[in-house]
Structure formats: structure tokens, C-alpha cells
N, CA, C and O atoms as a printed pandas DataFrame, in Angstrom:
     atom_number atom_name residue_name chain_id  residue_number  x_coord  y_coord  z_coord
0              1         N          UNK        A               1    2.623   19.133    2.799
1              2        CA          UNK        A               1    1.741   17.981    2.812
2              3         C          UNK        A               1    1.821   17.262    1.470
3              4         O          UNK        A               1    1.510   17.880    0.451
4              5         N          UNK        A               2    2.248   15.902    1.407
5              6        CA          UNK        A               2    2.298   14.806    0.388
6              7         C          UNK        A               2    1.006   15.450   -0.441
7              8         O          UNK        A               2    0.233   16.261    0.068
8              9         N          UNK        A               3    0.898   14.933   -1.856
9             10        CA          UNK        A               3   -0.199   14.857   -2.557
10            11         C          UNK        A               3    0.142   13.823   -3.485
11            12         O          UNK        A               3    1.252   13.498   -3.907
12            13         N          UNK        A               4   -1.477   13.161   -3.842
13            14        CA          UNK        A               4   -0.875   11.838   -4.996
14            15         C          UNK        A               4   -0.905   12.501   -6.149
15            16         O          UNK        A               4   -1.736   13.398   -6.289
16            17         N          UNK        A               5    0.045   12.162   -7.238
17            18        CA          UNK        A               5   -0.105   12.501   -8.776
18            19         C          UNK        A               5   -1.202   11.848   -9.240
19            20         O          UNK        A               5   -1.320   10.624   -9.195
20            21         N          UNK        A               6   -2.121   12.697   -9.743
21            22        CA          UNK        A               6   -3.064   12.343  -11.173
22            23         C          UNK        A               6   -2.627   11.768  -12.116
23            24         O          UNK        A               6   -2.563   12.584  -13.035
24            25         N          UNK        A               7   -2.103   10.319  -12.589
25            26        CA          UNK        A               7   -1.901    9.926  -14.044
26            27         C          UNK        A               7   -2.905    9.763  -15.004
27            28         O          UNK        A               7   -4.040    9.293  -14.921
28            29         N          UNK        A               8   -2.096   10.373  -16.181
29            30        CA          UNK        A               8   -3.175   10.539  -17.128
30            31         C          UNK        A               8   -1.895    9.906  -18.271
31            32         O          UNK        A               8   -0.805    9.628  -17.771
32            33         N          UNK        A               9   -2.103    9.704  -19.810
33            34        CA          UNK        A               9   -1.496    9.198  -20.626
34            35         C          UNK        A               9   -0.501   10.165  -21.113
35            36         O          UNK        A               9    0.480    9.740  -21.723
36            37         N          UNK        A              10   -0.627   11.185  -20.944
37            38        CA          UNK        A              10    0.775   12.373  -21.171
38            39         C          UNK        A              10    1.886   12.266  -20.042
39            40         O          UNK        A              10    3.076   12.518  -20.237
40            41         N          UNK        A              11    1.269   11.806  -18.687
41            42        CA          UNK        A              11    2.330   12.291  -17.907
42            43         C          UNK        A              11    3.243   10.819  -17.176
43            44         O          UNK        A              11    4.303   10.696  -16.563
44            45         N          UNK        A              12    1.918    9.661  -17.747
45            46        CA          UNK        A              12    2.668    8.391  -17.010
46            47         C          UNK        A              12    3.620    8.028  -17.151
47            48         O          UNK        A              12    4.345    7.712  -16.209
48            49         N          UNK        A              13    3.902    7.959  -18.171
49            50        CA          UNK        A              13    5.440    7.336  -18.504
50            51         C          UNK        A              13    6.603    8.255  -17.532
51            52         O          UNK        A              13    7.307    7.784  -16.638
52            53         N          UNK        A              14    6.574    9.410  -17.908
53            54        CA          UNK        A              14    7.443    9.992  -16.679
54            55         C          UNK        A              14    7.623   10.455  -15.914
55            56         O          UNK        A              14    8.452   11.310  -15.601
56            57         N          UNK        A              15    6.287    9.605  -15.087
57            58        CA          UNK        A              15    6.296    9.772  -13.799
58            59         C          UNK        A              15    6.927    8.309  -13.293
59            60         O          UNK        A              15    7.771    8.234  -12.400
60            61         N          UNK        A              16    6.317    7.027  -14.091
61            62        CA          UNK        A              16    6.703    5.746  -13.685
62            63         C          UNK        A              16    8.427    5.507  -13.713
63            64         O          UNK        A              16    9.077    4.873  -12.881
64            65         N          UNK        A              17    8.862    6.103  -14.740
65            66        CA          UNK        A              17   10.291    5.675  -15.501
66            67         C          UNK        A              17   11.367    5.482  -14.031
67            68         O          UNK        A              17   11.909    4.466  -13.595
68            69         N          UNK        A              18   11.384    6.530  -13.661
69            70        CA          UNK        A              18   12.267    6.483  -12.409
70            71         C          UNK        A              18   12.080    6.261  -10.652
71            72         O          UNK        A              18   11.212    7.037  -10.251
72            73         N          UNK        A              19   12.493    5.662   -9.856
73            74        CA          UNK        A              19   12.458    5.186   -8.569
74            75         C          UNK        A              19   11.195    4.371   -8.325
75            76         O          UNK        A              19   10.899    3.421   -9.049
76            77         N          UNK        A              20   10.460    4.763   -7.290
77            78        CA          UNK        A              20    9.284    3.478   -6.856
78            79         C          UNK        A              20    8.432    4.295   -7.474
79            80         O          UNK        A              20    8.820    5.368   -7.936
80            81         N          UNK        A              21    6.753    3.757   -7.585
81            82        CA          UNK        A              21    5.485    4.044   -7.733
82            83         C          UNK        A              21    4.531    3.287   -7.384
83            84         O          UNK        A              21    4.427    2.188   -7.927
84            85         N          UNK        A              22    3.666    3.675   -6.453
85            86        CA          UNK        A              22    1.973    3.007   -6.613
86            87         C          UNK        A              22    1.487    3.803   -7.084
87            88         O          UNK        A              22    1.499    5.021   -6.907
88            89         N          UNK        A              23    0.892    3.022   -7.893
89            90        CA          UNK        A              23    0.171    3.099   -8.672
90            91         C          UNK        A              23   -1.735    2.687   -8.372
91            92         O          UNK        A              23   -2.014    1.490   -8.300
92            93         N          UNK        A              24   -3.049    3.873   -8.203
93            94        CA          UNK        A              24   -3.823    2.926   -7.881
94            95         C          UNK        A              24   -4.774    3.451   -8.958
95            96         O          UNK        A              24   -4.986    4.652   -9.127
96            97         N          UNK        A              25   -5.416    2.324   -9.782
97            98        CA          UNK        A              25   -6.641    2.370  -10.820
98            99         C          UNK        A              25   -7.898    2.300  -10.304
99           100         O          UNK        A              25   -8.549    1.314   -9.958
100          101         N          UNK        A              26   -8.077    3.075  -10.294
101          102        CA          UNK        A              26   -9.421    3.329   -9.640
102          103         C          UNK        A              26  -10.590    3.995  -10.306
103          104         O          UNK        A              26  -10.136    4.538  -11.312
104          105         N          UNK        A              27  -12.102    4.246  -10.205
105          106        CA          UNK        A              27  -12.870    4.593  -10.932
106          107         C          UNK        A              27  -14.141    5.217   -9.574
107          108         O          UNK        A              27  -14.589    4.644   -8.581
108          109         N          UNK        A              28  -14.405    6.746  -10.197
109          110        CA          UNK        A              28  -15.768    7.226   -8.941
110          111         C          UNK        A              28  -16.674    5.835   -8.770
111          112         O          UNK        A              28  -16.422    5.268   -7.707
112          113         N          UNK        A              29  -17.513    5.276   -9.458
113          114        CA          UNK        A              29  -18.277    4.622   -9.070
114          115         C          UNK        A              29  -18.289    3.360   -7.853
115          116         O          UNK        A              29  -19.237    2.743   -7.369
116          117         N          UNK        A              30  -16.510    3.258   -7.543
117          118        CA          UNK        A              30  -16.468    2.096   -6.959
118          119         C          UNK        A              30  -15.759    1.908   -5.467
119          120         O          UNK        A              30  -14.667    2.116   -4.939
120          121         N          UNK        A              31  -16.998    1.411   -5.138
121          122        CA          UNK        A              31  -16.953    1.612   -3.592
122          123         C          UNK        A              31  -15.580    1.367   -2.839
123          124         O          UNK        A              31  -15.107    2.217   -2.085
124          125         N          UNK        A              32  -15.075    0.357   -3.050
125          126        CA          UNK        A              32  -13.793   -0.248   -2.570
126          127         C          UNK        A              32  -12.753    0.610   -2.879
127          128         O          UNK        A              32  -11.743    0.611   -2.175
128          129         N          UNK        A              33  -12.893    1.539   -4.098
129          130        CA          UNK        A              33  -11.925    2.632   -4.280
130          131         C          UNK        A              33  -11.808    3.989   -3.423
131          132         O          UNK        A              33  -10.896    4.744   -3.089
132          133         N          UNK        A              34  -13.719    3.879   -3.168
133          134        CA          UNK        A              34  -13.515    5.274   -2.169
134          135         C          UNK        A              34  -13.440    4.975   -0.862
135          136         O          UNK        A              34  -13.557    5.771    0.070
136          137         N          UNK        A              35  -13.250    3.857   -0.806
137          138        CA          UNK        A              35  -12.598    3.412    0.895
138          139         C          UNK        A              35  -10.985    3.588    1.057
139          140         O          UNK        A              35  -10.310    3.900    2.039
140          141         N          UNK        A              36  -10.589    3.235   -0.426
141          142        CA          UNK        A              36   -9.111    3.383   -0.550
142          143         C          UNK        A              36   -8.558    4.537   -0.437
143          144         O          UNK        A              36   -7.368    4.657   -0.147
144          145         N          UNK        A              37   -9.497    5.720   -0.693
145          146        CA          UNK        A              37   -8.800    7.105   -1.174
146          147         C          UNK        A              37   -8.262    7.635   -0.021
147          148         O          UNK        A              37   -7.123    8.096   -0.104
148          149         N          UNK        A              38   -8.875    7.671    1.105
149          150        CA          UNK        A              38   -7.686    7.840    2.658
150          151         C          UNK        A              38   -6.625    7.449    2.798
151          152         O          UNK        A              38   -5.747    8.199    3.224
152          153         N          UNK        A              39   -6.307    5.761    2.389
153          154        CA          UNK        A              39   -5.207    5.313    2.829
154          155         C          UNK        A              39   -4.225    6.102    2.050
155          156         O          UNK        A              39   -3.260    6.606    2.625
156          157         N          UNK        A              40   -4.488    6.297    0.256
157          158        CA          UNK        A              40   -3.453    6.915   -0.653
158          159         C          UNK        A              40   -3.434    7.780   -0.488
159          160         O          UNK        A              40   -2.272    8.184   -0.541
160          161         N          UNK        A              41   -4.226    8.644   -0.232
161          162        CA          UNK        A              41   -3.745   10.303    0.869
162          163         C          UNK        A              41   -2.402   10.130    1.897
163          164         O          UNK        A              41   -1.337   10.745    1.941
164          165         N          UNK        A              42   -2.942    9.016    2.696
165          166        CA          UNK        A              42   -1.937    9.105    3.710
166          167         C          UNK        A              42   -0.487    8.753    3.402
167          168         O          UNK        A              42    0.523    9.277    3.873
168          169         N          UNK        A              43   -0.593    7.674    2.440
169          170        CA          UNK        A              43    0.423    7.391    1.736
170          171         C          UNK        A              43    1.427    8.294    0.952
171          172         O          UNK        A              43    2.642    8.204    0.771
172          173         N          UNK        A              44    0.358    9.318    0.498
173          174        CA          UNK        A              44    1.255   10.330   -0.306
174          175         C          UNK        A              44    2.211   11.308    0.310
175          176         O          UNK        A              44    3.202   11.917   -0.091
176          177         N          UNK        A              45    1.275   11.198    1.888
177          178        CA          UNK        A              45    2.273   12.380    2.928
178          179         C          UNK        A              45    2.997   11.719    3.701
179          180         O          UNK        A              45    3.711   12.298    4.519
180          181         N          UNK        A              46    2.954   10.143    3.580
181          182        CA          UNK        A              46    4.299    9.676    4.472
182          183         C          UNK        A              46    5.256    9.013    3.871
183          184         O          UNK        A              46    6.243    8.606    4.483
184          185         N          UNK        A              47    5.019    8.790    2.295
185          186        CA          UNK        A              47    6.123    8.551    1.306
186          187         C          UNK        A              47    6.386    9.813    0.392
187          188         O          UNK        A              47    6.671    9.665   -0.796
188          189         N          UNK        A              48    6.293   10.943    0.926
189          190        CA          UNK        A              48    7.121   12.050    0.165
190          191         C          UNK        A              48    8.207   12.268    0.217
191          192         O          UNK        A              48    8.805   12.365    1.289
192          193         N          UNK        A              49    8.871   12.433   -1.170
193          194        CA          UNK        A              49   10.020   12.098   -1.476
194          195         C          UNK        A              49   10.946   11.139   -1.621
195          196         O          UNK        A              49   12.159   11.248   -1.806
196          197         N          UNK        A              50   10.126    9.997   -1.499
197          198        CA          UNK        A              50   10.743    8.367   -0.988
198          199         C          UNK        A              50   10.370    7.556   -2.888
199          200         O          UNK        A              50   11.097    7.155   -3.798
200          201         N          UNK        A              51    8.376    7.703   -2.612
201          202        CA          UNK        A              51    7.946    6.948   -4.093
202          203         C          UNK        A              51    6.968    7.888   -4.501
203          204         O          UNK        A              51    6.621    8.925   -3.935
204          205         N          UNK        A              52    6.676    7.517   -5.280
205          206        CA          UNK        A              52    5.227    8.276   -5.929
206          207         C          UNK        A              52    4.193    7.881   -5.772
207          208         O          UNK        A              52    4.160    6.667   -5.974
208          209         N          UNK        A              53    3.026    8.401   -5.427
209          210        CA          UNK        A              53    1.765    7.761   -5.136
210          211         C          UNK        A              53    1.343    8.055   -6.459
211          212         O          UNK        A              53    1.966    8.788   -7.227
212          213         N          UNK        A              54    0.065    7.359   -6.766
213          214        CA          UNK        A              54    0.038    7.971   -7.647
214          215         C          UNK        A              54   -1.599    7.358   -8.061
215          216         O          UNK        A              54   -1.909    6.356   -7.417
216          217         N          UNK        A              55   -2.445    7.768   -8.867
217          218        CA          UNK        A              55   -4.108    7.748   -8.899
218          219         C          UNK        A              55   -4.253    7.429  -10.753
219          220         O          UNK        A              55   -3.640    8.151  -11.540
220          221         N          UNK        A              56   -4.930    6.541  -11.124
221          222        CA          UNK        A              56   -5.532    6.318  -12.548
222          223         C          UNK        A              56   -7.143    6.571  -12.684
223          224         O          UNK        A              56   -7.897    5.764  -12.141
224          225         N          UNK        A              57   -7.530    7.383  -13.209
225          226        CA          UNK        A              57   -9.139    7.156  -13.077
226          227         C          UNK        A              57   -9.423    6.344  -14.084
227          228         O          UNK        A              57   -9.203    6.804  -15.205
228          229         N          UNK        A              58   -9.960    4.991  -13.990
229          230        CA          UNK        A              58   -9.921    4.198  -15.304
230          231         C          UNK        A              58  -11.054    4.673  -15.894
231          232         O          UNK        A              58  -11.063    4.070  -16.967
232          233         N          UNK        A              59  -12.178    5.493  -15.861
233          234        CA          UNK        A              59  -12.828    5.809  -16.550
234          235         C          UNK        A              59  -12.010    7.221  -17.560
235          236         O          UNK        A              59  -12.820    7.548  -18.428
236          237         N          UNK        A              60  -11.070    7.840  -17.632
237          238        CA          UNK        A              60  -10.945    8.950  -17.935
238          239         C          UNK        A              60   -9.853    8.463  -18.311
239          240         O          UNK        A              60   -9.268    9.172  -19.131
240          241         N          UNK        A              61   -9.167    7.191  -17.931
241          242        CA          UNK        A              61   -7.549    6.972  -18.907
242          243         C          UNK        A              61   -7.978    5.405  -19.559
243          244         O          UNK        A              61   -7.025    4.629  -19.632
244          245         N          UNK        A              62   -9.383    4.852  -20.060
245          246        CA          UNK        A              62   -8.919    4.103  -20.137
246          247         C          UNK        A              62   -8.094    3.284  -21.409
247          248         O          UNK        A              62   -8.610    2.215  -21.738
248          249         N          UNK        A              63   -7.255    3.568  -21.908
249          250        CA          UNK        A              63   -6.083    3.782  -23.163
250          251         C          UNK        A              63   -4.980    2.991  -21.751
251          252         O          UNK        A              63   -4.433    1.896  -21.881
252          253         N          UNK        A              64   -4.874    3.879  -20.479
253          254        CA          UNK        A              64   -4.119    3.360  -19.320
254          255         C          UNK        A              64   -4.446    1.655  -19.075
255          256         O          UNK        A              64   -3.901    0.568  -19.268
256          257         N          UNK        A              65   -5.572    2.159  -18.581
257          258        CA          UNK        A              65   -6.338    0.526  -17.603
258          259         C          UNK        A              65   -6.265   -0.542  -19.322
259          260         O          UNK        A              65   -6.293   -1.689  -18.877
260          261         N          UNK        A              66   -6.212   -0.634  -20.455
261          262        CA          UNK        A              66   -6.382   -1.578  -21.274
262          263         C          UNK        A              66   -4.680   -1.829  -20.984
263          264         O          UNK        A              66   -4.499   -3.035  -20.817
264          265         N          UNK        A              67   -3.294   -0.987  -20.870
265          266        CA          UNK        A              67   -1.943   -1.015  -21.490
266          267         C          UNK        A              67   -1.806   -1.759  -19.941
267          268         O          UNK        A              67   -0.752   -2.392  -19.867
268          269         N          UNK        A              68   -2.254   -1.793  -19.267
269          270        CA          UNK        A              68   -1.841   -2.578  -18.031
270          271         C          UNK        A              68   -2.628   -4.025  -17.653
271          272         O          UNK        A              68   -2.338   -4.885  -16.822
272          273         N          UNK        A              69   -3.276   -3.972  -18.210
273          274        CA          UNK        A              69   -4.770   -4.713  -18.149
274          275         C          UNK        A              69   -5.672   -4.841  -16.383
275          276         O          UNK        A              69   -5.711   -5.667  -15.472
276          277         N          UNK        A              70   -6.141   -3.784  -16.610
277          278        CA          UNK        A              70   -6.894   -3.621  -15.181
278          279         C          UNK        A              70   -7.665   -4.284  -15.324
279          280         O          UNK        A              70   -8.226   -3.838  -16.324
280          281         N          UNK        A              71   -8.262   -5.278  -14.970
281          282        CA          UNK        A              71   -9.791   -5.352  -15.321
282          283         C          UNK        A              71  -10.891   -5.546  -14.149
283          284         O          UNK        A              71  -12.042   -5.978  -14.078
284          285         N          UNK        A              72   -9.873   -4.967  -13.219
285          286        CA          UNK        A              72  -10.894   -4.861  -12.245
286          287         C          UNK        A              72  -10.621   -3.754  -11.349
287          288         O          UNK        A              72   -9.394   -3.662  -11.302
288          289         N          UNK        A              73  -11.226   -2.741  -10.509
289          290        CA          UNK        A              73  -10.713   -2.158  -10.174
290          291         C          UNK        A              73  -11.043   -1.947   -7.910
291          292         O          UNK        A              73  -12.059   -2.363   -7.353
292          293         N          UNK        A              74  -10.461   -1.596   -7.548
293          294        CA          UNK        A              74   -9.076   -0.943   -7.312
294          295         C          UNK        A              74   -8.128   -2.008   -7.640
295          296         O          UNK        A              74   -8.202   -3.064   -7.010
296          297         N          UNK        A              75   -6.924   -1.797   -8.887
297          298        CA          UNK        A              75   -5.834   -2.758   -8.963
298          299         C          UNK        A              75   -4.860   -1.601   -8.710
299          300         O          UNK        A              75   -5.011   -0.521   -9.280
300          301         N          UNK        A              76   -3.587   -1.899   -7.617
301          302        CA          UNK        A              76   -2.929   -1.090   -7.181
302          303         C          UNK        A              76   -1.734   -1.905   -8.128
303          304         O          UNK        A              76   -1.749   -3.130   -8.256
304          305         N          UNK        A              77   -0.621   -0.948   -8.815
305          306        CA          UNK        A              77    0.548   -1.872   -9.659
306          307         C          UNK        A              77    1.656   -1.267   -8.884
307          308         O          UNK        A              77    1.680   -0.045   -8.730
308          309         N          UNK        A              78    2.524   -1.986   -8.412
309          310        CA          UNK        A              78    3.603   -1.105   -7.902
310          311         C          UNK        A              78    4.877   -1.300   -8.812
311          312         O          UNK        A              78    5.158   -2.432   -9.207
312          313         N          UNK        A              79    5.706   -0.130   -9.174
313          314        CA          UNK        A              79    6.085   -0.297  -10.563
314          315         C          UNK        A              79    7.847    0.335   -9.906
315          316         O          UNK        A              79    8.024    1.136   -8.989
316          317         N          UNK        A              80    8.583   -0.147  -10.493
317          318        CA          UNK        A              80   10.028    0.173  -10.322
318          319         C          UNK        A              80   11.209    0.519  -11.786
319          320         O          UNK        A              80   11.635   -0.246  -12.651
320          321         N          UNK        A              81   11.466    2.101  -11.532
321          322        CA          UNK        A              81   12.163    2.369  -12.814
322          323         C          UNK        A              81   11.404    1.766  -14.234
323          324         O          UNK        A              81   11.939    1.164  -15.165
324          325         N          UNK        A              82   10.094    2.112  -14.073
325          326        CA          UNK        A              82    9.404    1.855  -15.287
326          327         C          UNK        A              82    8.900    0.449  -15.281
327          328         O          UNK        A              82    8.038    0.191  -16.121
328          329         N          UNK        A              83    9.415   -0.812  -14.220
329          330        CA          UNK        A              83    8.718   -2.313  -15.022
330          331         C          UNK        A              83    7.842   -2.334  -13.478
331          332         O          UNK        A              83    8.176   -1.973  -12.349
332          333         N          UNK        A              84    6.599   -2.928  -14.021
333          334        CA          UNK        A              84    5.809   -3.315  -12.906
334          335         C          UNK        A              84    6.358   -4.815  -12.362
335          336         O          UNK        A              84    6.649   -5.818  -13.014
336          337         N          UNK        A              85    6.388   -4.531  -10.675
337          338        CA          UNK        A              85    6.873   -5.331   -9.931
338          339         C          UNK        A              85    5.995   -6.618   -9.424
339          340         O          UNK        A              85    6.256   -7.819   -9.483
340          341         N          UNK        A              86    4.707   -5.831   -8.836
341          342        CA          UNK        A              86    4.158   -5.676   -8.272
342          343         C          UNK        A              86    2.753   -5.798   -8.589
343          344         O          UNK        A              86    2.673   -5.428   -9.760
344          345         N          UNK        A              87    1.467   -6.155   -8.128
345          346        CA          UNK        A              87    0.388   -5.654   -8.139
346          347         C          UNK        A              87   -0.575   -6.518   -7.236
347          348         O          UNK        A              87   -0.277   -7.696   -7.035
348          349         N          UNK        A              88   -1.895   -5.896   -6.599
349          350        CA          UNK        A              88   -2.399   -6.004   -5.401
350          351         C          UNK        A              88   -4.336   -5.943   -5.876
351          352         O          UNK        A              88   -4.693   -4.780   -6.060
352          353         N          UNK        A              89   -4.846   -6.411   -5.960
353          354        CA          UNK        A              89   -6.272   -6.209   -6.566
354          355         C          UNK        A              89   -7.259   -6.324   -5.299
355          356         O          UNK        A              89   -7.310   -7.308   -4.562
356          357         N          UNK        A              90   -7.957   -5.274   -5.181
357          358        CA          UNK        A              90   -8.683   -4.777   -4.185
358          359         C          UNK        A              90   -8.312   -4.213   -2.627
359          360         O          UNK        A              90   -7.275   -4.451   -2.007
360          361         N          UNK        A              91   -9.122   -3.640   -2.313
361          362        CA          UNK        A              91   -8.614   -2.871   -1.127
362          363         C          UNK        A              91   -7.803   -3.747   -0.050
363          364         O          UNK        A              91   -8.223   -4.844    0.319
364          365         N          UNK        A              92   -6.539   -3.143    0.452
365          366        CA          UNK        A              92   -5.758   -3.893    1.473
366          367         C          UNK        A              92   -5.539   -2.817    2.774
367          368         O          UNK        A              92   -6.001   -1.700    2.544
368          369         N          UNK        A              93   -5.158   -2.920    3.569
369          370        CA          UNK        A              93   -4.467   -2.349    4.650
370          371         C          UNK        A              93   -3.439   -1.194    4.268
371          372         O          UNK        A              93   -2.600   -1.227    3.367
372          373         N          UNK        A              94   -3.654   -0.361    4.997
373          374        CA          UNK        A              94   -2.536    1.156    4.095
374          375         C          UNK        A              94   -1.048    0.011    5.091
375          376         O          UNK        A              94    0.087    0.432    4.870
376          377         N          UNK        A              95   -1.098   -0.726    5.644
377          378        CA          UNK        A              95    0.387   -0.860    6.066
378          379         C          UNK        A              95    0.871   -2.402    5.123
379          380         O          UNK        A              95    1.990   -2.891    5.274
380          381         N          UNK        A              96    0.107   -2.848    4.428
381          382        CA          UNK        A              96    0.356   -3.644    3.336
382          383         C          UNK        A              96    0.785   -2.887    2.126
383          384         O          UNK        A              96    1.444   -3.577    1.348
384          385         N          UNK        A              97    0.608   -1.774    1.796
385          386        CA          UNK        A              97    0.639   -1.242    0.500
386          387         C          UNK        A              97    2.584   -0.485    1.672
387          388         O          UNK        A              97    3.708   -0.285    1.211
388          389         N          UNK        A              98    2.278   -0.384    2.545
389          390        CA          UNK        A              98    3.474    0.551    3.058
390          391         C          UNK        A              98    4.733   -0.223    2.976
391          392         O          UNK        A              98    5.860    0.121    2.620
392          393         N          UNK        A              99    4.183   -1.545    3.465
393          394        CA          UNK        A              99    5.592   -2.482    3.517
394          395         C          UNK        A              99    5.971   -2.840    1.900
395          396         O          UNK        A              99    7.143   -2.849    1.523
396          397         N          UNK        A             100    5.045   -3.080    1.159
397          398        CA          UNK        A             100    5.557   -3.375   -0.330
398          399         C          UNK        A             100    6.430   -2.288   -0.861
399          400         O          UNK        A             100    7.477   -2.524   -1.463
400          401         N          UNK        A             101    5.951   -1.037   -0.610
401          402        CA          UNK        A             101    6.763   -0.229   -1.249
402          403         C          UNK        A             101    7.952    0.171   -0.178
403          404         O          UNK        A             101    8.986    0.537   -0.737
404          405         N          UNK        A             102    7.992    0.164    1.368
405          406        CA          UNK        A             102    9.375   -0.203    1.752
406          407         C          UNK        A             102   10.443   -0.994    1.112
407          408         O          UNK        A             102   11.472   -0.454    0.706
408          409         N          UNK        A             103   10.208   -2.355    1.005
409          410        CA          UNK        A             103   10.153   -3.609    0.390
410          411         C          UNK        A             103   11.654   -2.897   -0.918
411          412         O          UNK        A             103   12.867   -3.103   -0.907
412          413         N          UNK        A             104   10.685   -1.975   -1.962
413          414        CA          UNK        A             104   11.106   -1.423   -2.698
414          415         C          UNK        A             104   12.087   -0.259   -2.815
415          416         O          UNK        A             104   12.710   -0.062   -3.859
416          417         N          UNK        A             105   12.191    0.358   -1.947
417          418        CA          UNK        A             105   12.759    1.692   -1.815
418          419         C          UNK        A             105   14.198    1.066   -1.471
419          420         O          UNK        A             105   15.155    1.806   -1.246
């Protein structure tokens, strides 16, 4: 079963550097994020091995959310071999976030 990576500031960089990534910034307090957290579940078990899913808690990275400039959150970045491509601000459809990163792969 897929699982999303936890990014935190030790491990982002190489996790982003190579193939696809979503990327989603997100924070407990916010509602639109915990509506999101199903779809990136699902995402993580039907793009395994394809991209990286992948989770920011902007309260706990935010050193992360300033180097990207989140400033709002859920901002999903979808990022390729390290450069962001991509990015999507507030909750969308798990088959919008699916086709972008098809799109990519």
C-alpha cells in the first residue's frame, strides 16, 4: 500500500531532486486540507512508483512554506527533477491532481 512522504527540511531536497512530485502544504487546522487528506492517500497508492506524493505541515516546516512561498494553504506544487512546474491552491478533484501529474510522468 502507497504511503505519502512526510517532508520536512532534511529530507526535501532529495526527495524533490529526481522524477515527479506533489507536493501538498498543508496545516492541522485547515479544513480544506483535511478534506484533501483522502484524495493524497489515494494518490499515494495509485502513483506508487510512478511520483512521489508527498505532505508539508506548514506549521512544523515553516523555513519550507516561506522557500516556496505558500501563503495560503492547501497549495499543492507539483515539482519535476527539482524545478516546480506546477502549482494548484486549494482543494481540487483527486482526478485533477491525477491528470497533472500524468501530464508529467
Amino acid at each position: 500500500m502507497g504511503k505519502y512522504i512526510d517532508l520536512t527540511q532534511d529530507n526535501f531536497e532529495a526527495t524533490v531532486n529526481s522524477g515527479v512530485s506533489l507536493v501538498d502544504f498543508w496545516a492541522p487546522w485547515c479544513g480544506p486540507c483535511r478534506m484533501l487528506a483522502p484524495v493524497i492517500d489515494q494518490l499515494a497508492e495509485e502513483f506508487e512508483g510512478k511520483a512521489n506524493i508527498c505532505k508539508v505541515n506548514t506549521d512544523e516546516q515553516q523555513d519550507l512554506a516561506v522557500k516556496y512561498a505558500v501563503r495560503s494553504v492547501p497549495t499543492i506544487l507539483f515539482i519535476k527533477d527539482g524545478e516546480v512546474v506546477d502549482q494548484m491552491i486549494g482543494a481540487a478533484s483527486k482526478q485533477a491532481f491525477a491528470d497533472k501529474l500524468n501530464s508529467l510522468i
